[in-house]
C-alpha positions as CSV (number, residue, x, y, z in Angstrom):
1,X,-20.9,-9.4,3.5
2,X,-22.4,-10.2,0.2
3,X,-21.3,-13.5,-1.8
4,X,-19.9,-12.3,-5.0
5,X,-18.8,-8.7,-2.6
6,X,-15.1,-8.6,-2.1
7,X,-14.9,-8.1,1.9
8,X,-12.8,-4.7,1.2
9,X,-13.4,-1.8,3.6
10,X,-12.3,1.5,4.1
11,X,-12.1,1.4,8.2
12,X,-10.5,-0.4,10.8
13,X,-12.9,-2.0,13.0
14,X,-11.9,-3.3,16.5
15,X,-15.6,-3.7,17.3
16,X,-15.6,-6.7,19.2
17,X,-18.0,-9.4,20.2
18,X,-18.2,-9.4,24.6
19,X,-19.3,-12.3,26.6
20,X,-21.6,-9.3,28.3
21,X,-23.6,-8.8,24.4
22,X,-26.2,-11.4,25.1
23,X,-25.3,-14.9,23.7
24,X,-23.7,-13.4,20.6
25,X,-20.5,-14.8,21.9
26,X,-21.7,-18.7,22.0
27,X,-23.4,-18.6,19.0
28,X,-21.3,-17.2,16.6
29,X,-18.4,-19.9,18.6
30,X,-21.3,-22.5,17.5
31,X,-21.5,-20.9,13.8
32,X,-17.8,-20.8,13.3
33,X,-17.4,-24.3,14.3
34,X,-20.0,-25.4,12.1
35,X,-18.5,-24.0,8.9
36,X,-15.9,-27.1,9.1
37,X,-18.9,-29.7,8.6
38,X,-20.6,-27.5,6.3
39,X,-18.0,-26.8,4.0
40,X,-16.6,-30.5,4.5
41,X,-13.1,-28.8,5.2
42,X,-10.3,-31.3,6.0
43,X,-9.8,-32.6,9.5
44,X,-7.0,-33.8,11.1
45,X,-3.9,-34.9,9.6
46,X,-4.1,-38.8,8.7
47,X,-1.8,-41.1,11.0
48,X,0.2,-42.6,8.0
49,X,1.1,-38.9,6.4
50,X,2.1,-37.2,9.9
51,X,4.4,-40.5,10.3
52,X,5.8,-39.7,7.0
53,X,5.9,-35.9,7.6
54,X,7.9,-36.8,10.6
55,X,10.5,-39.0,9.6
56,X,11.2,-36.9,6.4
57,X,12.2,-34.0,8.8
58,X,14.0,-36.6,11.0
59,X,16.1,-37.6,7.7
60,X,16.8,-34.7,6.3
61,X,19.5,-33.8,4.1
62,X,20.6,-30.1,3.6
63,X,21.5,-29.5,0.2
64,X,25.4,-29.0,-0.4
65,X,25.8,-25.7,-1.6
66,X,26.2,-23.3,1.6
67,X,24.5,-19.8,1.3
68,X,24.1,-19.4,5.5
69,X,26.7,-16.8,5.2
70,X,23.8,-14.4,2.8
71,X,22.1,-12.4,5.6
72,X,18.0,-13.5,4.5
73,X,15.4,-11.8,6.2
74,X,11.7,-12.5,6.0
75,X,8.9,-9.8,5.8
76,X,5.6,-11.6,6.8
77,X,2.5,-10.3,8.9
78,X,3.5,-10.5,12.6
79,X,2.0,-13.2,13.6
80,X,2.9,-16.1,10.9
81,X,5.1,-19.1,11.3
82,X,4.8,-20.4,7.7
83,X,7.7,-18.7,6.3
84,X,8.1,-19.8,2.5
85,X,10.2,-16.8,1.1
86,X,13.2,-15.3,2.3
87,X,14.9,-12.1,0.6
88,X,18.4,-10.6,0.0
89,X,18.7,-7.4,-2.1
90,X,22.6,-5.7,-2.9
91,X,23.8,-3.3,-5.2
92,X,25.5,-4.8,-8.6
93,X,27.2,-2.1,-10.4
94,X,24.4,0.3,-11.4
95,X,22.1,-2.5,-11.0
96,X,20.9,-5.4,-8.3
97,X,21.4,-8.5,-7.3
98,X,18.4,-10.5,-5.9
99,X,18.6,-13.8,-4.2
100,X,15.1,-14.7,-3.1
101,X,15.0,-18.0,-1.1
102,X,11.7,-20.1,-1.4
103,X,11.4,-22.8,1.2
104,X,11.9,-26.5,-0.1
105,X,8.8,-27.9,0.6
106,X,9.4,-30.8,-2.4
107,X,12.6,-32.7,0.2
108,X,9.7,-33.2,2.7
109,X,7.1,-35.2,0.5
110,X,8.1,-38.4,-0.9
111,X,6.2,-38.8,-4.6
112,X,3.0,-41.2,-4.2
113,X,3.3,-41.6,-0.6
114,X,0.8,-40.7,2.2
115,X,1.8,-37.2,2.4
116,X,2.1,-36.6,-0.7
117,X,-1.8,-38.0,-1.3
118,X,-2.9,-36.1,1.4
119,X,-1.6,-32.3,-0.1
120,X,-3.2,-33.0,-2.9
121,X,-6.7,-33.7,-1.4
122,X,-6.0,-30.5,0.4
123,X,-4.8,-28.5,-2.5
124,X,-3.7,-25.1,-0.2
125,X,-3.7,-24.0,3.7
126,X,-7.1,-22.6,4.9
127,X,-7.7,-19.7,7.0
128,X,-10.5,-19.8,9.2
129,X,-11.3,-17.6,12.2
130,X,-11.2,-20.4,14.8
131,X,-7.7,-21.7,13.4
132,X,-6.1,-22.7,10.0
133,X,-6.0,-26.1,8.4
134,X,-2.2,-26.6,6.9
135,X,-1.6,-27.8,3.4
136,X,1.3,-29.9,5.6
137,X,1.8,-30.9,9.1
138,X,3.0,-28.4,11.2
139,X,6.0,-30.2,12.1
140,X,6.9,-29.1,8.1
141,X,5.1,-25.8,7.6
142,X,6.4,-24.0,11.1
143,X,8.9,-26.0,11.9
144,X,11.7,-27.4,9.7
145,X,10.1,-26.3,6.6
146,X,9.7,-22.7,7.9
147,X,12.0,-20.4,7.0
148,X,12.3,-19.0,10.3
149,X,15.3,-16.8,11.9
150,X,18.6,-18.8,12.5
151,X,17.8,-22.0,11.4
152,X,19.2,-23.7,8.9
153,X,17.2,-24.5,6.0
154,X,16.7,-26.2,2.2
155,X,15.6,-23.7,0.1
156,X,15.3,-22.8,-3.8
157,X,17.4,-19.5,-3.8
158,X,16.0,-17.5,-7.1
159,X,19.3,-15.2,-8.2
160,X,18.4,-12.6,-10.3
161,X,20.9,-9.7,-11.7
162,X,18.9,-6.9,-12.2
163,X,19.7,-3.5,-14.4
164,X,19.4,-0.2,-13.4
165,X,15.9,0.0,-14.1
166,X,15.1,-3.3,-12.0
167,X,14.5,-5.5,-15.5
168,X,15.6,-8.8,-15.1
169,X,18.8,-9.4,-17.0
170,X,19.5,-13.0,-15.9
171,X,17.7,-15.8,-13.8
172,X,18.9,-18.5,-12.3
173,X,17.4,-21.4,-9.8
174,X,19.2,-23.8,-7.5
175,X,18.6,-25.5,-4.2
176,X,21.0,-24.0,-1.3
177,X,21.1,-24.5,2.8
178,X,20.0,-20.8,3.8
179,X,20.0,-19.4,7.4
180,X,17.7,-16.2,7.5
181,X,18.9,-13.5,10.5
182,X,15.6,-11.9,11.4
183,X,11.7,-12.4,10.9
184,X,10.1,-9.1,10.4
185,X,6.8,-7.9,10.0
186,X,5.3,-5.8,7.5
187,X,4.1,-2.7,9.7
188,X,7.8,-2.7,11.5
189,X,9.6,-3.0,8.0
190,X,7.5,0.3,7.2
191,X,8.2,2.1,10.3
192,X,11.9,1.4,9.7
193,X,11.6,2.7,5.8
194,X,9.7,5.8,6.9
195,X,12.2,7.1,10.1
196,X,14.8,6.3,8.1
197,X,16.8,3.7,10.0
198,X,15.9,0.9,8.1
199,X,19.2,-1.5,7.0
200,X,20.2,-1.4,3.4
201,X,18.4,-4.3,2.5
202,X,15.2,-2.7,3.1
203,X,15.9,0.6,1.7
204,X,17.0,-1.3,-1.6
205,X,13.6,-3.2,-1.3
206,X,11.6,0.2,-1.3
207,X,14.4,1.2,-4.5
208,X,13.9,-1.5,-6.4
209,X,10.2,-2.0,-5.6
210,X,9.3,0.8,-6.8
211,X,10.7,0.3,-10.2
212,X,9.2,-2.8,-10.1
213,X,5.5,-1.4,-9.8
214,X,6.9,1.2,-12.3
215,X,7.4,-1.8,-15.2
216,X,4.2,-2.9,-14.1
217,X,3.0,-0.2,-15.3
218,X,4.9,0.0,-18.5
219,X,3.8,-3.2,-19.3
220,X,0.2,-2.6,-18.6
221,X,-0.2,-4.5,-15.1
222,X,-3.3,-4.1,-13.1
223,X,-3.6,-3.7,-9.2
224,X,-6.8,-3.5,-7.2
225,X,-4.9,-2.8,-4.2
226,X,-7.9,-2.7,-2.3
227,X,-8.4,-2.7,1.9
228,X,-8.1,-6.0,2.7
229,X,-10.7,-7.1,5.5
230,X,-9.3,-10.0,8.1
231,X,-10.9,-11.9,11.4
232,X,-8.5,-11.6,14.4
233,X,-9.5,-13.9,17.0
234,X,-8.9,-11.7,20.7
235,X,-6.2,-13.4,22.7
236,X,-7.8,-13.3,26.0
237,X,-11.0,-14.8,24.8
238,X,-13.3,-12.4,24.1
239,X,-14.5,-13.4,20.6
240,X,-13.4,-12.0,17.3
241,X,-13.0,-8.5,15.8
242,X,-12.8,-7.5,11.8
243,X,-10.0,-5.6,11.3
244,X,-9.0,-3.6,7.6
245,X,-6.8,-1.2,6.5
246,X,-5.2,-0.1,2.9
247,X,-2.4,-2.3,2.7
248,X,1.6,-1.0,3.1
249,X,3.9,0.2,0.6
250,X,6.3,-2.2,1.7
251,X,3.6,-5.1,1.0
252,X,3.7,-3.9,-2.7
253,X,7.3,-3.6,-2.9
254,X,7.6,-7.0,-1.3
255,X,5.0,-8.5,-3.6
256,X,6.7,-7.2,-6.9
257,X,9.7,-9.9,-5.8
258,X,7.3,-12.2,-6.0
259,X,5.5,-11.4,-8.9
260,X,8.9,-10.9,-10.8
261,X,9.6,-14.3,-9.2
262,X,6.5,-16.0,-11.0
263,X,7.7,-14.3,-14.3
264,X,10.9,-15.2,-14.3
265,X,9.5,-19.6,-13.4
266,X,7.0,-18.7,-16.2
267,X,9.5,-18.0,-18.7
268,X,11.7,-20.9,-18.0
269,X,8.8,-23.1,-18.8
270,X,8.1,-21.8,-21.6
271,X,11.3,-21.6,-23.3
272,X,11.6,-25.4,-21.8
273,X,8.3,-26.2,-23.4
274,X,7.2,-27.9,-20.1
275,X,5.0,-26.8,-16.8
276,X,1.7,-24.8,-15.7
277,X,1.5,-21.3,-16.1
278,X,-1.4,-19.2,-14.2
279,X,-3.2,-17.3,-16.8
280,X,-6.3,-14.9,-16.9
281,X,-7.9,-13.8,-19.9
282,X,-7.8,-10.1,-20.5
283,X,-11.3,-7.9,-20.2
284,X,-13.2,-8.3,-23.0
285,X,-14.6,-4.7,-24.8
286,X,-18.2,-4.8,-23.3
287,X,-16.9,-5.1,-19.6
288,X,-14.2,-2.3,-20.4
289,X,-16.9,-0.1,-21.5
290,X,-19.5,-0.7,-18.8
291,X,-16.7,0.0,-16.4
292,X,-16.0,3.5,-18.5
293,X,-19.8,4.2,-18.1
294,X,-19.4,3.7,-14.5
295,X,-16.3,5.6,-13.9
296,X,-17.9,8.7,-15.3
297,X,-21.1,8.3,-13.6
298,X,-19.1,7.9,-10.4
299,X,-17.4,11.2,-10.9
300,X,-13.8,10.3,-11.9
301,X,-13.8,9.2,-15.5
302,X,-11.3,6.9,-17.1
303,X,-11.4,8.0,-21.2
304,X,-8.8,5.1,-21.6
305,X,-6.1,7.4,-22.4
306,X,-4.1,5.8,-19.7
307,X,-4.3,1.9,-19.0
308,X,-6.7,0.8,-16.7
309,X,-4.1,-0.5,-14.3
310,X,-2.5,2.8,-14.6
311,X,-5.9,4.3,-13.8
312,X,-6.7,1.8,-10.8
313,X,-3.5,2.6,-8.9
314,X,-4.9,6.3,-8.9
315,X,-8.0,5.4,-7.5
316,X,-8.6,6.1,-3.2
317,X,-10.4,3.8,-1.4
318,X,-11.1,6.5,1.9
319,X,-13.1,8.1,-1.1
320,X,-16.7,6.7,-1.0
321,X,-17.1,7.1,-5.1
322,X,-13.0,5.9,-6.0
323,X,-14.5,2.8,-3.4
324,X,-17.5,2.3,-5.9
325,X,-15.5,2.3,-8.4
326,X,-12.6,-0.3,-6.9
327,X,-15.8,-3.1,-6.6
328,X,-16.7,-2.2,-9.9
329,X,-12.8,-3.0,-11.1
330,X,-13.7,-6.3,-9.8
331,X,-15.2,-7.4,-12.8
332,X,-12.3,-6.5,-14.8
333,X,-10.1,-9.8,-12.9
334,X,-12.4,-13.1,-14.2
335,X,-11.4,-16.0,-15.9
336,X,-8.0,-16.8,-14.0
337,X,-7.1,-20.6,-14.0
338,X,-4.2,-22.5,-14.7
339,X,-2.5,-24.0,-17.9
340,X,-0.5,-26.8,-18.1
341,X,2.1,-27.9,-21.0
342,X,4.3,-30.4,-22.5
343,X,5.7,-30.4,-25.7
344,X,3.8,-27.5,-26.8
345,X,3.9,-24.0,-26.1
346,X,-0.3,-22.8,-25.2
347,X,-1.9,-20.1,-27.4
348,X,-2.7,-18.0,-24.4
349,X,-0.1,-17.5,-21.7
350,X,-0.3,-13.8,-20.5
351,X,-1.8,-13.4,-16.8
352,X,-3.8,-10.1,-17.5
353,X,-3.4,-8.3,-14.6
354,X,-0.5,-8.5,-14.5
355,X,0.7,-8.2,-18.2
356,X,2.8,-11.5,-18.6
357,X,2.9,-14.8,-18.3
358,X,3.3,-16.0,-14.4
359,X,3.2,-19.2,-12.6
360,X,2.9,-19.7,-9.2
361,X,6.0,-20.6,-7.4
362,X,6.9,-18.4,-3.9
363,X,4.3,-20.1,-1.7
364,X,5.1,-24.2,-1.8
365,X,3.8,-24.5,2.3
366,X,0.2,-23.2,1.4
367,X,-0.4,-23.8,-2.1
368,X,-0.1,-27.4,-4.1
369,X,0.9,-26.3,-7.6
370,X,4.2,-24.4,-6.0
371,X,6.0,-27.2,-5.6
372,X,5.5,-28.7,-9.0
373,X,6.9,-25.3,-10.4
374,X,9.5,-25.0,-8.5
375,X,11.0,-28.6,-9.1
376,X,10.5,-28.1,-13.3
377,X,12.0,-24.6,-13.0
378,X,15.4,-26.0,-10.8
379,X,15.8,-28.6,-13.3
380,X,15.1,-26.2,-16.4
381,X,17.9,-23.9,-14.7
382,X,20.5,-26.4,-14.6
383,X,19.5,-28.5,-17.8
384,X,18.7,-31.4,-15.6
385,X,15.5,-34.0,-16.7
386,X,12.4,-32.8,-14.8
387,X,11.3,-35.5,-12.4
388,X,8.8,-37.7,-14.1
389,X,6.3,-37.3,-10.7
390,X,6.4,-33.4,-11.4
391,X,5.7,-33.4,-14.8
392,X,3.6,-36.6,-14.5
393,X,1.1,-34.4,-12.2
394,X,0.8,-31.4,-15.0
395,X,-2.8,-32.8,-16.4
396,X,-4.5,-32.9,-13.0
397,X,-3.1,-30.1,-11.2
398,X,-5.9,-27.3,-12.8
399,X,-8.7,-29.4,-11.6
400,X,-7.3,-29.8,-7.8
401,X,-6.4,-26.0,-7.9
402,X,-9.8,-24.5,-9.1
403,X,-11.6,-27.7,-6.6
404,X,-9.7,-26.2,-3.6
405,X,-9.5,-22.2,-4.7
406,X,-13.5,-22.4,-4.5
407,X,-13.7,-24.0,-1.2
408,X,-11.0,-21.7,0.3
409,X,-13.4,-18.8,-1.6
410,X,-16.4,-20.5,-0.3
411,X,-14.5,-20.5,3.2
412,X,-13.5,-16.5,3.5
413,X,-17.2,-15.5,2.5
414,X,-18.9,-17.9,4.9
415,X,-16.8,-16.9,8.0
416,X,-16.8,-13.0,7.0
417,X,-20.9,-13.4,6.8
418,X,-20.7,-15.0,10.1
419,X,-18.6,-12.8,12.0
420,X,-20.3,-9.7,10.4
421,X,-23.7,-11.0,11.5
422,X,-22.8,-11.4,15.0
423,X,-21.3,-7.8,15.6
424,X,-24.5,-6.7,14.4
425,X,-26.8,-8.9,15.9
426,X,-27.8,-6.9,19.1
427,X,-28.4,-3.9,16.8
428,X,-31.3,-4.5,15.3
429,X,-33.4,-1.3,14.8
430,X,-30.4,1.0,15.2
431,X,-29.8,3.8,12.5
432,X,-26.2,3.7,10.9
433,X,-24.3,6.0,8.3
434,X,-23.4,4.2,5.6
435,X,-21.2,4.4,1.7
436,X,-23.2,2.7,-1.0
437,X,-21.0,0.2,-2.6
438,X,-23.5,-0.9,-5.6
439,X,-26.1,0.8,-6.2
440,X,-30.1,0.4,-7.5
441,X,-30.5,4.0,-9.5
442,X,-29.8,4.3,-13.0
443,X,-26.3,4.5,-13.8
444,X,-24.4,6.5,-16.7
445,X,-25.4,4.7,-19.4
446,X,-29.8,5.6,-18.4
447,X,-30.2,1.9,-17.0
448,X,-29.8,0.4,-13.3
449,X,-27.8,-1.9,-12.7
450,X,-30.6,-4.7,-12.0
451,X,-30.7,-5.2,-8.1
452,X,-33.9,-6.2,-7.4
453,X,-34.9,-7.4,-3.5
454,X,-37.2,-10.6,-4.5
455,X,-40.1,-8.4,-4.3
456,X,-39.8,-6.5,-6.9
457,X,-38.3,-3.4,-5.4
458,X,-34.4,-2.2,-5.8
459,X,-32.0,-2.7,-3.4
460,X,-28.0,-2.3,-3.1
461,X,-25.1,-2.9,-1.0
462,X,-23.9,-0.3,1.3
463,X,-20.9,-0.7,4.0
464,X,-21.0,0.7,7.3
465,X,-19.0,2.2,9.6
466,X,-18.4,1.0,13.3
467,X,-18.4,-2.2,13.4
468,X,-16.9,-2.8,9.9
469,X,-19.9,-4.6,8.1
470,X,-21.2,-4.7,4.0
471,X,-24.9,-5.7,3.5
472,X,-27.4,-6.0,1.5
473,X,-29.7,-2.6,1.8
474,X,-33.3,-2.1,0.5
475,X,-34.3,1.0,-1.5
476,X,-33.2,2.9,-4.5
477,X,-29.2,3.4,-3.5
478,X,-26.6,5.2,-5.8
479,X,-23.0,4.1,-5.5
480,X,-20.8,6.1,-4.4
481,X,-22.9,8.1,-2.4
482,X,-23.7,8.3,1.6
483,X,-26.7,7.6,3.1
484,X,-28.6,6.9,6.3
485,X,-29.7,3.0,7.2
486,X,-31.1,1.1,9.7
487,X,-30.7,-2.8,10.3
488,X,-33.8,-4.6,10.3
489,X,-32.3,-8.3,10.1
490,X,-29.2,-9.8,11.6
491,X,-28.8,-13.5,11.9
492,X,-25.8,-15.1,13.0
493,X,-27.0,-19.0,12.0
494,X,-28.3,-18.0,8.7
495,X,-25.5,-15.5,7.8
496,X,-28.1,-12.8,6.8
497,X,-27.9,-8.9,7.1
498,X,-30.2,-6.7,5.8
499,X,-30.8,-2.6,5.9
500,X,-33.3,-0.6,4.9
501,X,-32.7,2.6,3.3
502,X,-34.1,5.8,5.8
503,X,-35.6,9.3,4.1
């Protein structure tokens, strides 16, 4: 992969390095390992804040108001344990009712204490291929934090009465002792949806998801929804794989409680005068044309009759071109940071992509800034004084965030370079088919798009097939379309690949 290239394919890969491929295996082991020293990625949790970690769970006190008899469930990839939301979905009239229960992250971590210090050096959880390194102590973030199946648990329990068309009508926040009855995964919440013996809580989810992506759309929101690409370490300790495919339905659906979620906490603050929103500037004219110039070069034209959100969601990433044009969209989504307030309402609050304001607020085990939010938005909702530690912490939270967004950035490419390099490595003068992502040729508007290889000659940035793997190729390469390549460099330490472009 490319830094600065989304790792977003259109395959599944289960291309796996062997301990029979040479000494692939040992070295990439070595170069994995070595990313935590590189990167200066935290270590293990300091003595004084697991103590504290573990007396807070030891101390606990459930809140009083009783929601255990709600039947939560959680919808989460397979294979986590850090469970921070929790959802409930029933018919109200010829509208909804939501409760959405966030875990209470903010009764574990005493204000100015070890802990407390230690979360905010941290900033979020990070994922790397040899293991994550928690924003908390495990004992909080899969254990009595977790919102995992019949246990009890503090949460903040979002309530939301919905319309018919899924618009928000009123929002409420409050801490509650929740109980979820099952932890399901995405791909078995879909299979349910699609043979039709999913519970009514999921069908209602798919229901009122969908009209959720359809105010999206009304309100000019903006999805990539792109192939995600992720390193799956092989239980029985044969190295890592890349695996990718186009995300669920139900993973959209899901994600629209969320987002609404992060609207409703953002417009609390602001009518209270008081929090951090996340913002993102919206494209400026020059990058909305270029995009339009490459859209029609690529074959499927947006004239900007239609949003470009709108026009993304039409877009197929199996489609070699639609693909081009989904890394081009990429440079649509810059600028995104956070803005913090008191007293004073900012000038710019709208989070482009997805046409409001929004704050973050449904993930308080992984990311910092959630459980600031959510502490301002529960005392908003019930006209209580914010704590003065929450609102205290409003001035330095942007600075942690963008500090640890760019080292958990820094992180994903470094470990997807690595791992790409070493499924390759033993392939060295092989020939490969391949989908130009970015290309070197001239594009719509009579100019290229600037590649150059360091020696004066063009060069792009083609994906192939089997194993899943984006590169850097040399040779005059027009996106969108498929060509023939063969590797000519592949090294694991260094985190270089590089193709040449065949006749």
């Amino acid at each position: 992969m490319i830094p600065g290239i989304r790792a977003t394919l259109i395959f599944v890969s289960h291309h796996r390095i062997a301990p029979n491929v040479g000494d692939s295996s040992d070295q990439l082991a070595a170069a994995l390992a070595a990313l935590r020293t590189e990167l200066e990625l935290p270590g293990a949790y300091p003595a004084g804040a697991l103590e504290e970690a573990r007396k807070a769970v030891a101390d606990r006190k459930l809140p009083e108001r009783d929601l255990r008899d709600v039947p939560f469930v959680t919808i989460d990839p397979a294979t986590s344990t850090d469970l921070d939301q929790a959802l409930f979905i029933e018919r109200a009239g010829d509208g909804y009712k939501v409760l959405y229960a966030i875990a209470d992250v903010p009764s574990f971590v005493s204000p100015g204490g070890a802990l407390d210090a230690e979360t905010r050096q941290r900033g979020q959880t990070f994922y790397a291929p040899d293991g994550r390194i928690p924003l908390h102590p495990e004992v909080i973030s899969e254990h009595a934090g977790s919102l995992l199946a019949d246990q009890d648990c503090g949460a903040f329990v979002w309530e939301f009465v919905l319309d018919a068309r899924a618009e928000a009508v009123s929002v409420t926040v409050g801490r509650a002792t929740v109980r979820s009855r099952a932890k399901l995964s995405y791909q078995g919440v879909q299979e349910q949806i699609d043979n039709g013996t999913a519970p009514p809580v999921l069908q209602l989810l798919k229901e009122v998801g969908l009209k959720r992506v359809e105010l999206e759309r009304l309100r000019g929101g903006a999805s990539l929804n792109m192939p995600e690409q992720e390193i799956v370490q092989a239980t029985d300790g044969g190295g890592y794989r890349i695996e990718a495919a186009p995300s669920l339905p139900v993973e959209d659906w899901n994600a629209q409680i969320s987002l609404m979620t992060g609207m409703a906490a953002a417009q609390l603050m602001l009518e209270g005068k008081v929090g951090i929103l996340r913002t993102m500037p919206a494209p400026d004219d020059r990058s909305l044309q270029h995009f339009k110039r490459q859209t029609t070069a690529l074959g499927k034209p947006w004239d900007g009759r239609i949003t470009y959100g709108e026009y993304l969601r039409t877009l197929d990433a199996s489609d070699p071109k639609q693909l081009a044009i989904l890394h081009s969209a990429g440079t649509l989504f810059r600028g995104a940071g956070y803005t913090p307030f008191d007293g004073e309402v900012p000038t710019e609050v709208i989070q482009a992509a997805i046409g409001a304001p929004y704050a973050h607020t449904t993930a308080p085990l992984r990311r910092l800034i959630d459980r600031f939010v959510l502490v301002i938005c529960e005392a908003l909702s019930n006209k209580r004084d914010i704590p003065a530690w929450a609102r205290e912490a409003l001035p330095s939270l942007p600075e942690i965030m963008a500090s640890s967004d760019q080292l958990a950035g820094r992180l994903e490419r470094a470990a997807l370079d690595t791992v790409e390099a070493a499924l390759v490595a033993n392939h060295v003068g092989q020939e490969f088919d391949a989908v130009v992502i970015s290309g070197s040729k001239p594009n719509g508007n009579g100019k290229g798009n600037g590649n150059g290889n360091g020696n004066g000659g063009p060069y792009g940035i083609v994906q192939i097939a089997e194993p899943a793997v984006t590169a850097r190729c040399d040779g005059e390469l027009e996106s969108g379309t498929k060509v023939r390549v063969r590797l000519v460099k592949a090294d694991i330490a260094s985190r270089e690949i590089l193709f040449e472009l065949l006749p």
